[in-house]
N, CA, C and O atoms as a Tripos MOL2 file, in Angstrom:
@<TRIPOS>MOLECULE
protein
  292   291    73     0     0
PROTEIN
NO_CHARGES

@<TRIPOS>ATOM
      1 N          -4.7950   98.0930 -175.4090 N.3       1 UNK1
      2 CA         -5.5580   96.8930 -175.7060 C.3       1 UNK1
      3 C          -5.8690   96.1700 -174.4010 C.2       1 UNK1
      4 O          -5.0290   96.0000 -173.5180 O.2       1 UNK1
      5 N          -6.9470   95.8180 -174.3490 N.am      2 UNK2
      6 CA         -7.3800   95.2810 -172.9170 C.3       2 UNK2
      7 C          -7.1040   93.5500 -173.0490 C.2       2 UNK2
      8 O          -7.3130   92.9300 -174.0920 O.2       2 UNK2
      9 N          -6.6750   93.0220 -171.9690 N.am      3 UNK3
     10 CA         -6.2380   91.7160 -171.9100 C.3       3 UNK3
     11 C          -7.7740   91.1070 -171.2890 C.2       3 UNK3
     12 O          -8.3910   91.6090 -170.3500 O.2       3 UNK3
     13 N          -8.2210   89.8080 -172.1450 N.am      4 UNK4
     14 CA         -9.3770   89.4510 -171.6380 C.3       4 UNK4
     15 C          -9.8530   88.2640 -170.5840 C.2       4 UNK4
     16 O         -10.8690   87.8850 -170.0020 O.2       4 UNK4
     17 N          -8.2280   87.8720 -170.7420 N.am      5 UNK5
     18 CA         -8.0490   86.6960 -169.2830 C.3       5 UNK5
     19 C          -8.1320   87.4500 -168.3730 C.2       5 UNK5
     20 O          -9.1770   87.1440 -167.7990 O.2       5 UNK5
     21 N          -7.4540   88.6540 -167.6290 N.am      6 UNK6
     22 CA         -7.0280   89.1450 -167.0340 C.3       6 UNK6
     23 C          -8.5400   89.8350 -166.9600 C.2       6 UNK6
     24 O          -8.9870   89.5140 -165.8580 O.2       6 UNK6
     25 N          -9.4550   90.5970 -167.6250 N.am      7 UNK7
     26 CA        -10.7880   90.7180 -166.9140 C.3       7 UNK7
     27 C         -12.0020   89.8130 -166.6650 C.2       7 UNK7
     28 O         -13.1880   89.9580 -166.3720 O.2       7 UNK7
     29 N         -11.0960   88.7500 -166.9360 N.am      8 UNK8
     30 CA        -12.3510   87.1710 -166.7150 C.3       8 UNK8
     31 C         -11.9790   87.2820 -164.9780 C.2       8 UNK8
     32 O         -12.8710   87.4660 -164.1500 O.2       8 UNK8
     33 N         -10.5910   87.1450 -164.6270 N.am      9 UNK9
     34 CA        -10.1090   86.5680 -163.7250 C.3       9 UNK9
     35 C         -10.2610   87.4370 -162.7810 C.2       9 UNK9
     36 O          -9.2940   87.3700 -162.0210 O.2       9 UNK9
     37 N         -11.0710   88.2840 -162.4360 N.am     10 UNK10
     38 CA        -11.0800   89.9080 -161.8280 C.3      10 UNK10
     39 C         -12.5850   89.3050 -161.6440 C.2      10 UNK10
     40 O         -12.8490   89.1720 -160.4490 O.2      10 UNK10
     41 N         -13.5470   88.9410 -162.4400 N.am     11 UNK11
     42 CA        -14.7570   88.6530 -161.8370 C.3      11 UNK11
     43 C         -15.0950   87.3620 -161.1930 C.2      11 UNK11
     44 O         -16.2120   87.3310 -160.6760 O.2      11 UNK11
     45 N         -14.3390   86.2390 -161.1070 N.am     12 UNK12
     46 CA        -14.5120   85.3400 -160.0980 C.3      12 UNK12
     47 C         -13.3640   85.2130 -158.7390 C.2      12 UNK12
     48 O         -12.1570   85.2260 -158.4980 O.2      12 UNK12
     49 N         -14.4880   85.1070 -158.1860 N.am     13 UNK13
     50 CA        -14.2580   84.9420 -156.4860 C.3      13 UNK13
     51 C         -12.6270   84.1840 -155.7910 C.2      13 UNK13
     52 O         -12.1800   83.0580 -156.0100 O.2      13 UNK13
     53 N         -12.2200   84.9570 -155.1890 N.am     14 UNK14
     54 CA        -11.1000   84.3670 -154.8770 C.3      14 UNK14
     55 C         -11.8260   83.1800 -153.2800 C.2      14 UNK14
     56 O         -12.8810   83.3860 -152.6790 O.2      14 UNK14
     57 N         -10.9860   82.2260 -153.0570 N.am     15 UNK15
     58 CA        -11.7850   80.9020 -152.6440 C.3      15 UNK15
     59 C         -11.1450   81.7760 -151.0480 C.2      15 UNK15
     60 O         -10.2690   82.6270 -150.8970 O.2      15 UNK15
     61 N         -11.9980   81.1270 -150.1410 N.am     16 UNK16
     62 CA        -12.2690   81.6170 -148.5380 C.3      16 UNK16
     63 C         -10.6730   81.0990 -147.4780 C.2      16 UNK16
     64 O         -10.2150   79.9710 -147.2940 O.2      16 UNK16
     65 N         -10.3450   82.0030 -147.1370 N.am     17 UNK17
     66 CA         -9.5870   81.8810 -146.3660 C.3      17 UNK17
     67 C         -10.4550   80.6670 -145.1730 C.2      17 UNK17
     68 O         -11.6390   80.9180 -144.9500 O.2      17 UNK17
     69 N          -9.7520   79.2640 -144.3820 N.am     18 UNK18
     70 CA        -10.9930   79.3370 -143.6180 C.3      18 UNK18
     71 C          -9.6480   78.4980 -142.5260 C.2      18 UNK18
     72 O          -8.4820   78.3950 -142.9060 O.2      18 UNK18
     73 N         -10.1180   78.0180 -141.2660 N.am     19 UNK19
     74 CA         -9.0590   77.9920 -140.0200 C.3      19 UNK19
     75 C          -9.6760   76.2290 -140.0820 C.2      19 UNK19
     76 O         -10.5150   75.8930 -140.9180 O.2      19 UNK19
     77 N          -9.0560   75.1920 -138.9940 N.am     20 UNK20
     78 CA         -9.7360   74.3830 -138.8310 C.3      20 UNK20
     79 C          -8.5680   73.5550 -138.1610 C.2      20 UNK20
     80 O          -7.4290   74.0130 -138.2470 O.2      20 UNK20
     81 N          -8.8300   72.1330 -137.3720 N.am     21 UNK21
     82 CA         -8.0280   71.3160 -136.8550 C.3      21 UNK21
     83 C          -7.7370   70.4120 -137.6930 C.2      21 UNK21
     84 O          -8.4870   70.0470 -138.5980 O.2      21 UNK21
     85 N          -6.0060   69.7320 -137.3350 N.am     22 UNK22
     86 CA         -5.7590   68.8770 -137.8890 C.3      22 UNK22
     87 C          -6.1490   67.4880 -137.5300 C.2      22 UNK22
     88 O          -5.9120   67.1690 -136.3650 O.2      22 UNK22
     89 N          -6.7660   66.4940 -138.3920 N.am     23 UNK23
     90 CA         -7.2430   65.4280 -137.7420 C.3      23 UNK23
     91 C          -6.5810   64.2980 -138.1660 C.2      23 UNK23
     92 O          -6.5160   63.3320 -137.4060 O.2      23 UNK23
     93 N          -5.9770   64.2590 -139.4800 N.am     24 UNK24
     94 CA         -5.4900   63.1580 -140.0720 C.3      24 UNK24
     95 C          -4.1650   63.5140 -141.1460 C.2      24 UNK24
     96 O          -4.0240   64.2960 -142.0860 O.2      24 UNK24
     97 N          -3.4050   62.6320 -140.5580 N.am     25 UNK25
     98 CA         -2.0150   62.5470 -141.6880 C.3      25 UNK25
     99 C          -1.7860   61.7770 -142.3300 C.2      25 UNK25
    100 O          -1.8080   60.5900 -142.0050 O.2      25 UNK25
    101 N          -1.3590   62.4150 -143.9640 N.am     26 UNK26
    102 CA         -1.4480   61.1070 -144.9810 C.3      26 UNK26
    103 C           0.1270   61.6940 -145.0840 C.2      26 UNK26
    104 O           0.8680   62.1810 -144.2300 O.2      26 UNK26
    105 N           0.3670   61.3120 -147.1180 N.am     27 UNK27
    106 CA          1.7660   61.0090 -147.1230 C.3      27 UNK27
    107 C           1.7320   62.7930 -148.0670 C.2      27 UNK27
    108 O           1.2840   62.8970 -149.2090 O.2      27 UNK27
    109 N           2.2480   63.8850 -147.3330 N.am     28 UNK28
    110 CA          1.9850   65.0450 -147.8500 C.3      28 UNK28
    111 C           0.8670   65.4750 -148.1070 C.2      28 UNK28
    112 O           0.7740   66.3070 -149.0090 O.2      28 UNK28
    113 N          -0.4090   65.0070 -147.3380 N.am     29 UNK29
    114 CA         -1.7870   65.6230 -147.2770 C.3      29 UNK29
    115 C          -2.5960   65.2040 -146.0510 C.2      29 UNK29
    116 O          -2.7050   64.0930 -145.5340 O.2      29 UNK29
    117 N          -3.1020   66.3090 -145.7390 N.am     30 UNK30
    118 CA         -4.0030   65.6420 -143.9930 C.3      30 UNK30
    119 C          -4.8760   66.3870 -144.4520 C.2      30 UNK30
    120 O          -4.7970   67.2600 -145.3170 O.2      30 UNK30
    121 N          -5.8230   65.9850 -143.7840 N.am     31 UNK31
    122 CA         -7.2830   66.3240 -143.1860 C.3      31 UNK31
    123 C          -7.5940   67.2400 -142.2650 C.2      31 UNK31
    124 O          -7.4820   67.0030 -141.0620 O.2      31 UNK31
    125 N          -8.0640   68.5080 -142.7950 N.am     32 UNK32
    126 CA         -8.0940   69.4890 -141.5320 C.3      32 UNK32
    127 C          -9.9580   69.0840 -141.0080 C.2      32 UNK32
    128 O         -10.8130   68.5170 -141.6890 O.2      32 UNK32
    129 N         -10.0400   69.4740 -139.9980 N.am     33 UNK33
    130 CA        -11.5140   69.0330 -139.5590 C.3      33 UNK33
    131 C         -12.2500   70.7160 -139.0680 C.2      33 UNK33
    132 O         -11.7540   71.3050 -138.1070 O.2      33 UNK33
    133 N         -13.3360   71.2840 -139.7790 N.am     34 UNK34
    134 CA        -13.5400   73.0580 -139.8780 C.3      34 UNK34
    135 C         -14.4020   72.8410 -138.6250 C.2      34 UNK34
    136 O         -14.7800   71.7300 -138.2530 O.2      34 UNK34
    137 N         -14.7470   74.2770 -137.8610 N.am     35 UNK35
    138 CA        -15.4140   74.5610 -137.1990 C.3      35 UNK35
    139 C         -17.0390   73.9390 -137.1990 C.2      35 UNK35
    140 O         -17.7790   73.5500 -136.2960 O.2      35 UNK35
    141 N         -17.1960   74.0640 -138.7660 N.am     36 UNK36
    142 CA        -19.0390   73.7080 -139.0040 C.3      36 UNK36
    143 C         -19.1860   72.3410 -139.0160 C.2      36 UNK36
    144 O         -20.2320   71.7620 -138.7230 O.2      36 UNK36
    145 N         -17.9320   71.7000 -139.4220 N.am     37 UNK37
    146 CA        -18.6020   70.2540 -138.9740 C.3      37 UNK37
    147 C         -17.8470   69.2670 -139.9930 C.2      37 UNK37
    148 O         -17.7170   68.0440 -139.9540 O.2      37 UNK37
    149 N         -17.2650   70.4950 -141.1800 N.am     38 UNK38
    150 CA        -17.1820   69.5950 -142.3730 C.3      38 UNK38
    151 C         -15.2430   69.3230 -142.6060 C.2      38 UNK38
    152 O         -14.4300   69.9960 -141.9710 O.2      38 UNK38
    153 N         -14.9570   68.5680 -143.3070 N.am     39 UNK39
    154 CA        -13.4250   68.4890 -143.7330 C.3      39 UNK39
    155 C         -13.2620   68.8000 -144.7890 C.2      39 UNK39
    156 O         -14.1350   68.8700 -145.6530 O.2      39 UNK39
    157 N         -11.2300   69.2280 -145.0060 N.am     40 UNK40
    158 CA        -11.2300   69.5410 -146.3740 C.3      40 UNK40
    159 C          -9.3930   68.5840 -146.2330 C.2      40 UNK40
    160 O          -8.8330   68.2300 -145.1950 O.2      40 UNK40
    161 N          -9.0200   68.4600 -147.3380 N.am     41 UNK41
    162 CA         -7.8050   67.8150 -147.2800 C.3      41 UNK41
    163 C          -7.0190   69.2710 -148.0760 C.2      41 UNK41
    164 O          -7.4570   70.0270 -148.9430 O.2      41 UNK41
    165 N          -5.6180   69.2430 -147.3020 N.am     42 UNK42
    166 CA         -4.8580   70.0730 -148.1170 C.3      42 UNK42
    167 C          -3.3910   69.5980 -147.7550 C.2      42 UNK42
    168 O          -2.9210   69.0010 -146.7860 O.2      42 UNK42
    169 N          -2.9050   70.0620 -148.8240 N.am     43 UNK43
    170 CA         -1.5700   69.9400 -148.9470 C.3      43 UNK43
    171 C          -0.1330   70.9270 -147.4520 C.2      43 UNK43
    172 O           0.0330   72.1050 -147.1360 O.2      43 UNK43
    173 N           0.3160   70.0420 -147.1480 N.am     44 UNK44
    174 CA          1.1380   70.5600 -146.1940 C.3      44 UNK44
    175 C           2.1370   69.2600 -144.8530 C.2      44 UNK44
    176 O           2.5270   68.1010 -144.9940 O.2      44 UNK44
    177 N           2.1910   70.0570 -143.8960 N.am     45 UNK45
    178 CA          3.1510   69.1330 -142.8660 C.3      45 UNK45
    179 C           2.8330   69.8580 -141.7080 C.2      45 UNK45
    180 O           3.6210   70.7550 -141.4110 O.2      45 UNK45
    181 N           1.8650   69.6770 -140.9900 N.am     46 UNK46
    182 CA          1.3740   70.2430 -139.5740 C.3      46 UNK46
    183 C           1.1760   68.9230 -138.7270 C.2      46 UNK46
    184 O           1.0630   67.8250 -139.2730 O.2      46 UNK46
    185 N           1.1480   69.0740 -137.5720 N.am     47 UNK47
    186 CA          1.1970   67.7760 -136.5640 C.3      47 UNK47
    187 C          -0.6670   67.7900 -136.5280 C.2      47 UNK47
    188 O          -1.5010   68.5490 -137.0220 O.2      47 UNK47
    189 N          -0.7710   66.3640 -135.5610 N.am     48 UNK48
    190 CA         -2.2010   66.6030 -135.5520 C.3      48 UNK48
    191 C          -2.5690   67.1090 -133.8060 C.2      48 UNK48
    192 O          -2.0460   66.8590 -132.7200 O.2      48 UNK48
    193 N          -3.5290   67.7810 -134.1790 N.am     49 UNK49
    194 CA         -3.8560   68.5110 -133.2490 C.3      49 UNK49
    195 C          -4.1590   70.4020 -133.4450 C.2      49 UNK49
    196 O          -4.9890   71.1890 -132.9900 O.2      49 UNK49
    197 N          -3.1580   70.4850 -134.2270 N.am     50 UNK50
    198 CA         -2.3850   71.9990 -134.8820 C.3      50 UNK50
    199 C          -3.8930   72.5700 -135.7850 C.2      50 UNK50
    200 O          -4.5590   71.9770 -136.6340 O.2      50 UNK50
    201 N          -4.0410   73.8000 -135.2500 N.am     51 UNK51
    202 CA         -4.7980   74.5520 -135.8120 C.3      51 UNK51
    203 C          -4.1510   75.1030 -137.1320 C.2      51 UNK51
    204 O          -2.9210   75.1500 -137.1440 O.2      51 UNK51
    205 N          -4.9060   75.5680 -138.3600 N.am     52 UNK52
    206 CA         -4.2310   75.8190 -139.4490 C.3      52 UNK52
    207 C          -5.1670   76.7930 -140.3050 C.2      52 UNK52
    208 O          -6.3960   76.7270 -140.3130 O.2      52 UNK52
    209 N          -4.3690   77.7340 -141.0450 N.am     53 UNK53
    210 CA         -5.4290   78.1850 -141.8120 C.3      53 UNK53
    211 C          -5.5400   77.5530 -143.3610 C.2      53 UNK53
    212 O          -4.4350   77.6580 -143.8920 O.2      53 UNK53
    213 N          -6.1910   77.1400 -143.9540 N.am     54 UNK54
    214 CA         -6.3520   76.7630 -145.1290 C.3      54 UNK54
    215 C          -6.9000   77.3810 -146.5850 C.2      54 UNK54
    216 O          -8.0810   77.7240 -146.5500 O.2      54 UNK54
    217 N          -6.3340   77.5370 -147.6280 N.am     55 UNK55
    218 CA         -6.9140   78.2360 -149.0280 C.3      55 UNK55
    219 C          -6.7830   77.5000 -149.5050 C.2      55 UNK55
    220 O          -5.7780   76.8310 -149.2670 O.2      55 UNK55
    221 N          -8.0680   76.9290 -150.9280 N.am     56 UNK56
    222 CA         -8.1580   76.3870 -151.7710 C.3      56 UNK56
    223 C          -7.0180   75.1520 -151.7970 C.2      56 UNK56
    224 O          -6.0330   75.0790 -152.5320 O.2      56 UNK56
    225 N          -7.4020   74.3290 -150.8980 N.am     57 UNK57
    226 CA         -6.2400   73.0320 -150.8780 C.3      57 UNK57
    227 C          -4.8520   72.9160 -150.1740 C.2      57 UNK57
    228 O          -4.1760   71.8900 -150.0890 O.2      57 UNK57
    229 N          -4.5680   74.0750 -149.7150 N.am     58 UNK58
    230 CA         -3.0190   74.6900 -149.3680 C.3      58 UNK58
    231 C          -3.5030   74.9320 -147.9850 C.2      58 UNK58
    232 O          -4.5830   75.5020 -147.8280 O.2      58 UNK58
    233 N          -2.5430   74.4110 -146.6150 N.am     59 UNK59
    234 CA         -2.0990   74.9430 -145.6680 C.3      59 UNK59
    235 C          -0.8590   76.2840 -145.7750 C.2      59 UNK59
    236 O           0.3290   76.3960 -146.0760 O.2      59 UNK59
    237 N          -1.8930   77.0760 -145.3620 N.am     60 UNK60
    238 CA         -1.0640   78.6440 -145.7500 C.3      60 UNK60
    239 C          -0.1760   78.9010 -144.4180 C.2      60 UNK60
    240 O           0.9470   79.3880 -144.5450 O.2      60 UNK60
    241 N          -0.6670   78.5830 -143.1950 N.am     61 UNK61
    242 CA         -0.0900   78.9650 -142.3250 C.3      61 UNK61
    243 C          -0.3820   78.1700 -140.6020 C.2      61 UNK61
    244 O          -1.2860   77.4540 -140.1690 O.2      61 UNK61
    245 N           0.3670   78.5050 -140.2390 N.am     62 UNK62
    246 CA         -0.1120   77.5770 -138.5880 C.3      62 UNK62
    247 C          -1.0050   79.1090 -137.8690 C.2      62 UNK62
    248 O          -0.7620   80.3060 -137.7160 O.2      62 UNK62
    249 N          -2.0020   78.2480 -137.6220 N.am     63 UNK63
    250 CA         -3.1500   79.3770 -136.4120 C.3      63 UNK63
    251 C          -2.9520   79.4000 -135.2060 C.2      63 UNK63
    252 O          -3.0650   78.4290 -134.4580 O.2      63 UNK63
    253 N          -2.6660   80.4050 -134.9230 N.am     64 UNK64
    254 CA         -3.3130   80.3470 -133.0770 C.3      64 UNK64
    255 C          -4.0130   79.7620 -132.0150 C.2      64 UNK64
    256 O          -5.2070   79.9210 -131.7640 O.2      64 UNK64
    257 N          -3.1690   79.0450 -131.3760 N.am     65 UNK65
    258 CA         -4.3210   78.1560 -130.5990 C.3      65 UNK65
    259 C          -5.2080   78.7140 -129.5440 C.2      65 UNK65
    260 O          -5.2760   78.3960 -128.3570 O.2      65 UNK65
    261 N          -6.1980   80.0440 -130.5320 N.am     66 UNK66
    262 CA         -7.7670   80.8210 -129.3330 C.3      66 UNK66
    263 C          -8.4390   80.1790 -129.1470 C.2      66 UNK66
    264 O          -8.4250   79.2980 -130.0070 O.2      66 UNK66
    265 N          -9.2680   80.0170 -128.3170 N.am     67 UNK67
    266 CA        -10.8230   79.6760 -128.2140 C.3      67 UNK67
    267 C         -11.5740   80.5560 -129.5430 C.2      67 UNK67
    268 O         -11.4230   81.7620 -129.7410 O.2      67 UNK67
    269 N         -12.4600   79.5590 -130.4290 N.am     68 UNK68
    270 CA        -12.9060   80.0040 -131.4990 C.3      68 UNK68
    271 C         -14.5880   80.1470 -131.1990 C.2      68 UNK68
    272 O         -15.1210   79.2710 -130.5180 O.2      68 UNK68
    273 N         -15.1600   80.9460 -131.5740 N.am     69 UNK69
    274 CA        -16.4960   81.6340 -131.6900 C.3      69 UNK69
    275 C         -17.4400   81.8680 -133.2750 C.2      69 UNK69
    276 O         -17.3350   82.8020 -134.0700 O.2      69 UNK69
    277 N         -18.1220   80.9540 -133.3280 N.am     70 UNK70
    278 CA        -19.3930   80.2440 -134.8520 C.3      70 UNK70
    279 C         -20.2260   81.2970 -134.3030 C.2      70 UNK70
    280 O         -20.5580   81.2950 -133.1180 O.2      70 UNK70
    281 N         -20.5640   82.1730 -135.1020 N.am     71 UNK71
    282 CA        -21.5620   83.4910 -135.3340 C.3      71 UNK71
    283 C         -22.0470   83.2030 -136.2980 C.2      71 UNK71
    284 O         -21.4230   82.9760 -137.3350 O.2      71 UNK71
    285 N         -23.3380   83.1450 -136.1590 N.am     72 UNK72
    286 CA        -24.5130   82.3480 -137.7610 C.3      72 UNK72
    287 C         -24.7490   84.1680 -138.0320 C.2      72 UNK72
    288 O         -24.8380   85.0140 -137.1430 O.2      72 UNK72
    289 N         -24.8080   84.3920 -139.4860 N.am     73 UNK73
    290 CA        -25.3970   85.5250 -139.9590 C.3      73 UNK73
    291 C         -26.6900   85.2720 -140.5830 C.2      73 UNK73
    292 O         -27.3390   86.2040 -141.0570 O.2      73 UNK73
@<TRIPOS>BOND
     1     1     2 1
     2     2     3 1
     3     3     4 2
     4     3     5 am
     5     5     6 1
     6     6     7 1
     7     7     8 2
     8     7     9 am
     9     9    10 1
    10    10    11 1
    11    11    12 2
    12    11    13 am
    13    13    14 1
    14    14    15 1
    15    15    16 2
    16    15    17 am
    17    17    18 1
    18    18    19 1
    19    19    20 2
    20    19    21 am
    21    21    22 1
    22    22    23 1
    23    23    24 2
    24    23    25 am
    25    25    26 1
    26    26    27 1
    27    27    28 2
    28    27    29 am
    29    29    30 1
    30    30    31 1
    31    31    32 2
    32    31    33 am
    33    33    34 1
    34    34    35 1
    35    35    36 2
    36    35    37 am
    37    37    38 1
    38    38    39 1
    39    39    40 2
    40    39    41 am
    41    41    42 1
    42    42    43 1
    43    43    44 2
    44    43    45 am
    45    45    46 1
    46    46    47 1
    47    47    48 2
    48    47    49 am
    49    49    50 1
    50    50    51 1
    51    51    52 2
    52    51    53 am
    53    53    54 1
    54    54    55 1
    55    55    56 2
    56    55    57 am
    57    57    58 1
    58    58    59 1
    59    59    60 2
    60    59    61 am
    61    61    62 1
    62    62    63 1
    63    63    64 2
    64    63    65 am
    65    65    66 1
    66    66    67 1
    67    67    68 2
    68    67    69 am
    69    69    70 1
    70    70    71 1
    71    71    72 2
    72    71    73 am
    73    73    74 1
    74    74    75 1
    75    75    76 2
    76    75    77 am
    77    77    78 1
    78    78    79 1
    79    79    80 2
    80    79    81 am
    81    81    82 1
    82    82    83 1
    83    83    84 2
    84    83    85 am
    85    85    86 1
    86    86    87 1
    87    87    88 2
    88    87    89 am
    89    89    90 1
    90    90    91 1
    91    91    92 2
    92    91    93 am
    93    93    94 1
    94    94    95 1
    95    95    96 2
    96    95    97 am
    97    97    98 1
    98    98    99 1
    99    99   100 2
   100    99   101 am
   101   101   102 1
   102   102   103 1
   103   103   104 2
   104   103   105 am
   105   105   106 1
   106   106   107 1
   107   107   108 2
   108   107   109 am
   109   109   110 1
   110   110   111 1
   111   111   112 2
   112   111   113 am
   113   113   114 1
   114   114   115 1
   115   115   116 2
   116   115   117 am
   117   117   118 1
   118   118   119 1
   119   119   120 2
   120   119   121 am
   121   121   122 1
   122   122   123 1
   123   123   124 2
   124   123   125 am
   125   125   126 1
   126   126   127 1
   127   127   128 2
   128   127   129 am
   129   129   130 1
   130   130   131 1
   131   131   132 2
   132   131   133 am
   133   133   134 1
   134   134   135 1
   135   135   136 2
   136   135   137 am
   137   137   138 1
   138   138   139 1
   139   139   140 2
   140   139   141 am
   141   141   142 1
   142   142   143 1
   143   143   144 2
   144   143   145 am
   145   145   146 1
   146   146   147 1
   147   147   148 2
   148   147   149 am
   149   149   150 1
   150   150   151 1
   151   151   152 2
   152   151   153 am
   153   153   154 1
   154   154   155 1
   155   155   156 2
   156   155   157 am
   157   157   158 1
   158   158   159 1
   159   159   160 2
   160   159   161 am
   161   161   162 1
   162   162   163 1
   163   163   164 2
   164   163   165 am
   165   165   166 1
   166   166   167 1
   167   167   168 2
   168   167   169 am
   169   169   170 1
   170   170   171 1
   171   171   172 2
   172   171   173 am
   173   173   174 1
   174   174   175 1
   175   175   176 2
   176   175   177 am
   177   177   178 1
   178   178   179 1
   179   179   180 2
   180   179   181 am
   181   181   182 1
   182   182   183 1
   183   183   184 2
   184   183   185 am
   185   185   186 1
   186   186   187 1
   187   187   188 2
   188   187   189 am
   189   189   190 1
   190   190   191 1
   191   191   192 2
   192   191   193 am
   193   193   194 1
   194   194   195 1
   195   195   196 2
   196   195   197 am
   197   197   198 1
   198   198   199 1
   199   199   200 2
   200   199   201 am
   201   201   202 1
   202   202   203 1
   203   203   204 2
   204   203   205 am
   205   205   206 1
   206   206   207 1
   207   207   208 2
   208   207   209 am
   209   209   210 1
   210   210   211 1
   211   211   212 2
   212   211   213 am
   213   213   214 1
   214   214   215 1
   215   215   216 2
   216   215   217 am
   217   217   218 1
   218   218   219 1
   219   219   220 2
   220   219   221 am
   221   221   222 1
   222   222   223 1
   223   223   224 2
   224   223   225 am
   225   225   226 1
   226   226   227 1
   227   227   228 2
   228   227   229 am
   229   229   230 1
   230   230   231 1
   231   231   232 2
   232   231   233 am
   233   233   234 1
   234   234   235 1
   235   235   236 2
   236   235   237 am
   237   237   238 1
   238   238   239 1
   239   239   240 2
   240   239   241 am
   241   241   242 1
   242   242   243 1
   243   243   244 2
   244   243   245 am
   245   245   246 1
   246   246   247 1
   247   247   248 2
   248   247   249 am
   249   249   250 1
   250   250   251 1
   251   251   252 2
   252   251   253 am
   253   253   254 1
   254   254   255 1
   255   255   256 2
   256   255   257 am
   257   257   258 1
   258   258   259 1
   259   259   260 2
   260   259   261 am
   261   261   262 1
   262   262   263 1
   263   263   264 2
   264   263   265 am
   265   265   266 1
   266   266   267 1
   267   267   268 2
   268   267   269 am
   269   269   270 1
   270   270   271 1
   271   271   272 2
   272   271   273 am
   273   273   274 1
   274   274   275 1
   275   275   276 2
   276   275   277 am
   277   277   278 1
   278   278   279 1
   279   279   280 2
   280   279   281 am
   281   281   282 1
   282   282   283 1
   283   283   284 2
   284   283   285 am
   285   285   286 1
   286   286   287 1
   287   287   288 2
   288   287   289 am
   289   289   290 1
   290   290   291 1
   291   291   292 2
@<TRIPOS>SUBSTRUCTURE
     1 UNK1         2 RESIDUE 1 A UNK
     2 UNK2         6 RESIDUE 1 A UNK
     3 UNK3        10 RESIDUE 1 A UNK
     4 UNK4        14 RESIDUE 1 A UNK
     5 UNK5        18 RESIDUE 1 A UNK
     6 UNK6        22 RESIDUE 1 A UNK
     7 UNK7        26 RESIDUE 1 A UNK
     8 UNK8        30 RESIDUE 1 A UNK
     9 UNK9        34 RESIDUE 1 A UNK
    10 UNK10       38 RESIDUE 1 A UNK
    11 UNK11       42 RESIDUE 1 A UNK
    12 UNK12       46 RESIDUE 1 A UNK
    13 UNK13       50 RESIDUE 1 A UNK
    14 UNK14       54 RESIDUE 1 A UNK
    15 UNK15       58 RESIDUE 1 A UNK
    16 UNK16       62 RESIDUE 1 A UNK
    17 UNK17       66 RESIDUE 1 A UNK
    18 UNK18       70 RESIDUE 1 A UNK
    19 UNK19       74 RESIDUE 1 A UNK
    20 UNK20       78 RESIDUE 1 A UNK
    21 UNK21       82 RESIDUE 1 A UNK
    22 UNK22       86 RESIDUE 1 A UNK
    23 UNK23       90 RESIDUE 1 A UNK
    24 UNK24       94 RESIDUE 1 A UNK
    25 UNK25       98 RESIDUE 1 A UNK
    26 UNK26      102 RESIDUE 1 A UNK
    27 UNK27      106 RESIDUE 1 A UNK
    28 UNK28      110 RESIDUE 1 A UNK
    29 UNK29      114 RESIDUE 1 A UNK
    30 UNK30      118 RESIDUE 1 A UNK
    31 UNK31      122 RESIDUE 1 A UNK
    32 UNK32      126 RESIDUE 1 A UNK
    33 UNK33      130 RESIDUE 1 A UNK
    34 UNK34      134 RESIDUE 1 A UNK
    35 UNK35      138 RESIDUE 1 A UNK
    36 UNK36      142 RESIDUE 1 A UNK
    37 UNK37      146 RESIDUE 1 A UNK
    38 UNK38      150 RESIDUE 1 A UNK
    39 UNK39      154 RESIDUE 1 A UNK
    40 UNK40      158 RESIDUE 1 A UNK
    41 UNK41      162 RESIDUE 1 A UNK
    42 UNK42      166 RESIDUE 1 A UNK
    43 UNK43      170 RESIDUE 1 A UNK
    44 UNK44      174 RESIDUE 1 A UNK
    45 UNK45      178 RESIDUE 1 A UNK
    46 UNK46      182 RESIDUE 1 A UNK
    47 UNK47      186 RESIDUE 1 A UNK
    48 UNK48      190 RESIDUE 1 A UNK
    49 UNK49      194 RESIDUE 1 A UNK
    50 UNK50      198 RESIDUE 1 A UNK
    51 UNK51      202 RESIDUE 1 A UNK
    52 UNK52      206 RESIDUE 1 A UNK
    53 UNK53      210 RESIDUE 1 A UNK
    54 UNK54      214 RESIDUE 1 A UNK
    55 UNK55      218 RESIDUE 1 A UNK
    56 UNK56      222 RESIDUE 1 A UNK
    57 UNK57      226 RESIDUE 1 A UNK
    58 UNK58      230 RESIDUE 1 A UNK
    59 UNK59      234 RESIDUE 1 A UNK
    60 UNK60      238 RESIDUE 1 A UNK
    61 UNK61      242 RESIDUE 1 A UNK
    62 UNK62      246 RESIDUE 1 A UNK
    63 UNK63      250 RESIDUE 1 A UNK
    64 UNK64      254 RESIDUE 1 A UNK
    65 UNK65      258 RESIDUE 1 A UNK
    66 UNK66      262 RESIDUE 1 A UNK
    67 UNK67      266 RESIDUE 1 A UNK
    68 UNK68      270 RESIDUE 1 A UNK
    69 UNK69      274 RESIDUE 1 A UNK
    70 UNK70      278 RESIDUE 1 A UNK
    71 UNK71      282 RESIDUE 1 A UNK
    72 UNK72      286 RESIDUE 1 A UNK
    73 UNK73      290 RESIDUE 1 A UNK
């Protein structure tokens, strides 16, 4: 028997991994500031300054502090 949540949830998009700086600290949520220009708030405890990667609201992990490179496709 085929489960039909489970093939709903198979056709939408899992949300973008994306990197960005920290700009602002609240009380368990800051402000990361992205490469293109725009912000997103997510949940976490990074200092400001701290590069981060971010999913769907969640600081997943601390980034590497590279020199970063915007390639328009």
């Amino acid at each position: 028997m085929f489960n039909v949540y489970e093939q709903f949830k198979q056709l939408l998009v899992d949300p973008p991994l994306q990197v960005g700086t920290v700009s602002e600290i609240g009380t368990g949520v800051v402000t990361v500031a992205l490469p293109g220009g725009g912000t997103v708030k997510a949940r976490g405890s990074p200092a400001i300054g701290q590069k981060v990667f971010v999913r769907d609201g969640v600081i997943e992990a601390i980034a590497p502090n590279l020199p970063l490179e915007i390639i328009e496709i």
